[in-house]
SEDO-325103 format. One record per residue (C-alpha): x, y, z; chain; residue in one letter. Coordinates in nm, 4 decimals. Layout:
<rs>
+----------+----------+----------+----+----+
!        u !        v !        w ! ch ! aa !
+----------+----------+----------+----+----+
!        X !        Y !        Z !  A !  A !
...
+----------+----------+----------+----+----+
</rs>
This chain:
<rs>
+----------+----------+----------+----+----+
!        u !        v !        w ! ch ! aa !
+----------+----------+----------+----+----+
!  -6.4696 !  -0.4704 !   8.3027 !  A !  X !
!  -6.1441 !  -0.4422 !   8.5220 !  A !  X !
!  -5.9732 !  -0.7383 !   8.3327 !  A !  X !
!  -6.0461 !  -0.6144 !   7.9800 !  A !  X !
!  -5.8938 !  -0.2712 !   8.0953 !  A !  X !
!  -5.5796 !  -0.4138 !   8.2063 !  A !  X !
!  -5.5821 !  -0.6815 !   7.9364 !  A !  X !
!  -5.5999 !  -0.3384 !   7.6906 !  A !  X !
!  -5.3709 !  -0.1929 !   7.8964 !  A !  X !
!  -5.1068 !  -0.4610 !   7.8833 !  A !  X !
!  -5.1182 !  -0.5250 !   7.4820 !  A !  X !
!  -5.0323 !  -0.1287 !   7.4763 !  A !  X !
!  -4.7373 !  -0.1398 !   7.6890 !  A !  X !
!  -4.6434 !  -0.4577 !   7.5106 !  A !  X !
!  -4.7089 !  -0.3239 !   7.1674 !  A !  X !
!  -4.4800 !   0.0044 !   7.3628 !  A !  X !
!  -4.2109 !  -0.2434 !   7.4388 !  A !  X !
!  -4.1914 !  -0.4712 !   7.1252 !  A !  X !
!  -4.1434 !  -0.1002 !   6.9240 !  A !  X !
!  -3.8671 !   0.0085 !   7.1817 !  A !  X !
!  -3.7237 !  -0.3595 !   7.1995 !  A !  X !
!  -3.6934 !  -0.3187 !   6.7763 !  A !  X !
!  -3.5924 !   0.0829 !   6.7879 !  A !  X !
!  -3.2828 !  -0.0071 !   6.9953 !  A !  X !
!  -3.1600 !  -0.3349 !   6.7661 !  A !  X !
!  -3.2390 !  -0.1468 !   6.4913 !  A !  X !
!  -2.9456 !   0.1452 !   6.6726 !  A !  X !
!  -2.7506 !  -0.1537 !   6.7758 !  A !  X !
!  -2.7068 !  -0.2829 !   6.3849 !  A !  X !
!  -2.6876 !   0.1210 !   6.2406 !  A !  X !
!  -2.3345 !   0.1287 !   6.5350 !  A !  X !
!  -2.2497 !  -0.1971 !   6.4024 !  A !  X !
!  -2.2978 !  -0.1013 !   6.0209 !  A !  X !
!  -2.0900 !   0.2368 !   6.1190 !  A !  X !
!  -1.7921 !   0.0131 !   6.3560 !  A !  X !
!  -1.7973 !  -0.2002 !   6.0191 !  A !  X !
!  -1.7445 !   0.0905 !   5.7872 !  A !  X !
!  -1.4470 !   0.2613 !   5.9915 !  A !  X !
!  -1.2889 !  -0.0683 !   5.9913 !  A !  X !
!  -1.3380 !  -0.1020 !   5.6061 !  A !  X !
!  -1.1946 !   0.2522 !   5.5804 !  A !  X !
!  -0.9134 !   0.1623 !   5.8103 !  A !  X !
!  -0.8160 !  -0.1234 !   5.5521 !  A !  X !
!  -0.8761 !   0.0583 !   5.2356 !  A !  X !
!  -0.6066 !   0.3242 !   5.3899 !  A !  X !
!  -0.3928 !   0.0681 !   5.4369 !  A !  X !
!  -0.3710 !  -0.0887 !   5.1168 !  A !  X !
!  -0.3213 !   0.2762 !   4.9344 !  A !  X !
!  -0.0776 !   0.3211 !   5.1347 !  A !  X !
!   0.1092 !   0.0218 !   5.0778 !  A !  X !
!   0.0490 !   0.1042 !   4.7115 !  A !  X !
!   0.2076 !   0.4237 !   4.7329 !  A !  X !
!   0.5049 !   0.2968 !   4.9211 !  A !  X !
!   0.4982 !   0.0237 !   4.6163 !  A !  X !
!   0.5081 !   0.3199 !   4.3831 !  A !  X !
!   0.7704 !   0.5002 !   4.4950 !  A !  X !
!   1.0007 !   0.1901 !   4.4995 !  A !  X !
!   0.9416 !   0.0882 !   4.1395 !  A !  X !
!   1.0212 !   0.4996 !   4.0498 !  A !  X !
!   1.3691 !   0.3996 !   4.2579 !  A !  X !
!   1.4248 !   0.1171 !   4.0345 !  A !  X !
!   1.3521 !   0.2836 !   3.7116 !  A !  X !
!   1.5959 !   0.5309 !   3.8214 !  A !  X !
!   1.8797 !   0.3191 !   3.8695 !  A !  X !
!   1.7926 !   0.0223 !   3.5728 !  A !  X !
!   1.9688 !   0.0744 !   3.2338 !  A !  X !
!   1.7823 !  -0.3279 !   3.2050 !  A !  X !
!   1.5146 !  -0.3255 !   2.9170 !  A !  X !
!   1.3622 !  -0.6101 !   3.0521 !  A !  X !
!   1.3143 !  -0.5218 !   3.4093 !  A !  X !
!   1.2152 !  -0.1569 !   3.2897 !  A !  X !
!   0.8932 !  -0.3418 !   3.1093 !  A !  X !
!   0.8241 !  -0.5946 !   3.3914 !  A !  X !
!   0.8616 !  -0.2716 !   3.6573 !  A !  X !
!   0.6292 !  -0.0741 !   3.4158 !  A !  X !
!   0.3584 !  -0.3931 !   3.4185 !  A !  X !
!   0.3877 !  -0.3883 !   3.7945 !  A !  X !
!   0.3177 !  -0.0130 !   3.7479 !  A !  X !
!   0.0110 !  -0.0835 !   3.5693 !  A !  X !
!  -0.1524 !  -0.3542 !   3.8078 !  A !  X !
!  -0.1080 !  -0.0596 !   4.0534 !  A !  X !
!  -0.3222 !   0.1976 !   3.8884 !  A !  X !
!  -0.5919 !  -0.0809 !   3.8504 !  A !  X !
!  -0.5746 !  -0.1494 !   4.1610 !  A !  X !
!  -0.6224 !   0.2021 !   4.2504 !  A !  X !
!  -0.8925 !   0.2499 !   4.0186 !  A !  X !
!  -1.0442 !  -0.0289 !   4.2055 !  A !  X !
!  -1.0225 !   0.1350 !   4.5022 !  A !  X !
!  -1.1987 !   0.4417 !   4.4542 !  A !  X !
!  -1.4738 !   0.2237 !   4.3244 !  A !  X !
!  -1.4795 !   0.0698 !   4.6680 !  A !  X !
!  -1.4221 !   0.4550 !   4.8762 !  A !  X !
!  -1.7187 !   0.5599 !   4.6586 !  A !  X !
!  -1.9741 !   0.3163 !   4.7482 !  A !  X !
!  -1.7957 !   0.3320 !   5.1053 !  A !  X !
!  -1.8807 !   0.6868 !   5.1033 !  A !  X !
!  -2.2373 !   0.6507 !   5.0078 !  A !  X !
!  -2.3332 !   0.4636 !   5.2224 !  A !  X !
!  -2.1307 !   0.6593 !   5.5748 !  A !  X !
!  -2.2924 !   0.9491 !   5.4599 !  A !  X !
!  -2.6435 !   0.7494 !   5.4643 !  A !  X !
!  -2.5608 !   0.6275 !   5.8236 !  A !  X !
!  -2.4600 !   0.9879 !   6.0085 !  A !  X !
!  -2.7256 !   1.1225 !   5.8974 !  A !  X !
!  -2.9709 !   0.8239 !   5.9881 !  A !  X !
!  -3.1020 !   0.7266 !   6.3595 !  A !  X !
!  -3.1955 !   0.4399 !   6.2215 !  A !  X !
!  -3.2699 !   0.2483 !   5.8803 !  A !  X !
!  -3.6068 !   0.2918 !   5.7660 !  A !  X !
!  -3.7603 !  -0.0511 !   5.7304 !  A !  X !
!  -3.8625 !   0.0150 !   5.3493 !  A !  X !
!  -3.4831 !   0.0399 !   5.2778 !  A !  X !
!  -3.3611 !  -0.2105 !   5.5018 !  A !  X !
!  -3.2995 !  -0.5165 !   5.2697 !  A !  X !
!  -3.1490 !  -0.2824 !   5.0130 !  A !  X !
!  -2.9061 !  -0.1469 !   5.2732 !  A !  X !
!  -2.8232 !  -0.4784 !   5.3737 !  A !  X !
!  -2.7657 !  -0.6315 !   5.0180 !  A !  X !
!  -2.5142 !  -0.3096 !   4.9710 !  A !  X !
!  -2.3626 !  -0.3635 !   5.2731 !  A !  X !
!  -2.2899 !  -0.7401 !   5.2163 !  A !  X !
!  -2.1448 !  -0.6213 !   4.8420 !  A !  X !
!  -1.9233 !  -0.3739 !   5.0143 !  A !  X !
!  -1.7951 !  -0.6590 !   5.2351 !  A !  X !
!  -1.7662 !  -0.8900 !   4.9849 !  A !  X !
!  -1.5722 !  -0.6464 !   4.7513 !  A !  X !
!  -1.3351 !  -0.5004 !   5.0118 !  A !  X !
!  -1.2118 !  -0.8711 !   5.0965 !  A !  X !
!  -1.1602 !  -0.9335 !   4.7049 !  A !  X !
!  -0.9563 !  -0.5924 !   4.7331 !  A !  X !
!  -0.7915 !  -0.7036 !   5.0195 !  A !  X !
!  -0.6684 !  -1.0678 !   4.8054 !  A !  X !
!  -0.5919 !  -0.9325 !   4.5258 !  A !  X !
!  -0.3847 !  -0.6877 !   4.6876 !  A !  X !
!  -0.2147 !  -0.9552 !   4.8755 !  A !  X !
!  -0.1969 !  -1.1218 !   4.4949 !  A !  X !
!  -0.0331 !  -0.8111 !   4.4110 !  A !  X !
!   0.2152 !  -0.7413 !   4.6491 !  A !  X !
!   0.3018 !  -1.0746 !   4.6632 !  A !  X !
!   0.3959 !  -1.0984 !   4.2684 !  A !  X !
!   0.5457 !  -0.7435 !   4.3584 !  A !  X !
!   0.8167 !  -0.8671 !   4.5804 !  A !  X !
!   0.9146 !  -1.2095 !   4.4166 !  A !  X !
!   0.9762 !  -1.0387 !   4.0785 !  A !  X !
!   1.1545 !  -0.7663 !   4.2129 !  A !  X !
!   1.3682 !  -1.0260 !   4.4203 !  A !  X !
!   1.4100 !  -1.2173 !   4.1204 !  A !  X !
!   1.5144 !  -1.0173 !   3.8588 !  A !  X !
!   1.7123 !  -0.7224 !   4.0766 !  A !  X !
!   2.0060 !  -0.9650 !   4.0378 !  A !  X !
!   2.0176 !  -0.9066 !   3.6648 !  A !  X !
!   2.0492 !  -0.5416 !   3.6605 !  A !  X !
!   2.3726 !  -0.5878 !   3.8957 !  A !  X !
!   2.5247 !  -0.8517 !   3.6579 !  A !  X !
!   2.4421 !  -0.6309 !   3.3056 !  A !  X !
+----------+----------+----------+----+----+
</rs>
């Protein structure tokens, strides 16, 4: 009679435990999801303000260029910009979704779990696209305004 008590006794605590053991990874990945998500934001910030800064320099050109064809090359650069940026907000939108999901939440509820997971994965997959083809972009920025800056100077 004894044994079966303590036998009973000891699945309880353990069934006690396991839950506790599982409440605090479950804390440990919602503080990982949210360290994730401020570094994300970090980035993002970045980038705008890179593009910004990008901005403003191609206004400087356009100011100074009488050139024709490094008015329409400055204006495509211009362009790629504001799709970038539109690309961004897609990203701050989901970004914001789901930080607003994970102040509010002790924990992920297990029914939503693989969901939140699957949209966190997309959300890291699509801020290191943004993150290339902002590299992309600031890379094509630079060599054609390093190439052609020449011409406006000889014209």
């Amino acid at each position: 009679m004894a044994y079966g008590r303590i036998k009973e006794l000891n699945d309880t605590s353990g069934k006690r435990l396991a839950q506790l053991l599982l409440s605090i990874m479950k804390k440990l990945k919602l503080d990982q999801i949210r360290y994730e998500c401020n570094a994300w934001k970090r980035g993002v910030n970045f980038i705008m303000e890179e593009s910004v800064i990008m901005k403003i320099r191609l206004s400087e050109i356009l100011k100074l260029s009488l050139n024709e064809q490094l008015v329409e090359g400055v204006e495509r650069l211009q362009n790629k910009l504001i799709r970038n940026d539109e690309l961004i907000g897609v990203f701050r939108d989901d970004l914001t979704d789901i930080n607003s999901f994970i102040q509010t939440e002790a924990a992920i509820p297990a029914q939503l779990e693989k969901e939140f997971d699957i949209k966190i994965d997309r959300l890291q997959h699509n801020l290191l696209y943004l993150e290339k083809h902002f590299s992309k972009l600031k890379s094509e920025f630079n060599n054609y305004l390093r190439s052609n800056m020449g011409h406006t100077i000889r014209n």
